[in-house]
N, C-alpha and C positions, 0 to 999 in steps of 0.2 A: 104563433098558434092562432087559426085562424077556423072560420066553417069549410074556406074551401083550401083545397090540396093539399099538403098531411090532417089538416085536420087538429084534434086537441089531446095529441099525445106528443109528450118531449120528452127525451133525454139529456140529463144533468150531468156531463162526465167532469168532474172533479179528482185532482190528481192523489188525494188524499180523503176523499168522501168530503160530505156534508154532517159537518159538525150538527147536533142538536139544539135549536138555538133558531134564530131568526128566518134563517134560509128553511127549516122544517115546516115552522110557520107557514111562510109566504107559501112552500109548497101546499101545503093546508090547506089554507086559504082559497088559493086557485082550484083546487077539487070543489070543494063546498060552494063557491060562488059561482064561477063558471062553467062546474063540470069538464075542468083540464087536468087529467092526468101526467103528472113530470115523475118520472123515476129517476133516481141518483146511481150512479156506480162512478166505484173507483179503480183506482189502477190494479188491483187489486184481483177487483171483480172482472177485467176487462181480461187480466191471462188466467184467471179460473176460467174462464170463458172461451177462450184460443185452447188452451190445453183438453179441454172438455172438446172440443170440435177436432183437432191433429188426433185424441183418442177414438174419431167415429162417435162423438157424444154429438146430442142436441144442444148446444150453447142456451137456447132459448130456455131449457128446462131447469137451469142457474138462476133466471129471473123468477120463474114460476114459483122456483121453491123458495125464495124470500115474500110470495107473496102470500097474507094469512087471510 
């Protein structure tokens, strides 16, 4: 994650999520300090997100709605 080409947005795919705990933190962290956005999903989240798009859905609107 850098200023030039993606820029300071990551994704965190975790086959089980990210537990609450150190990895939250450090994501934390890197908002607050650096201004880097990382979002987590899980496998989970990734065929709510396939099944949402084979239905004509907006996959992206899966992430939106976890965000508050």
């Amino acid at each position: 994650m850098k200023e030039k080409g993606v820029g300071f947005f990551g994704m965190l795919i975790a086959r089980n999520g990210v537990a609450n705990g150190a990895a939250n933190h450090a994501i934390i962290d890197q908002w607050v300090h650096s201004r880097k956005m990382i979002i987590t999903l899980s496998n989970e989240d990734l065929i709510k997100m396939i099944r949402l798009r084979d239905s004509g859905g907006d996959p992206v609107s899966y992430v939106h709605a976890g965000v508050d």
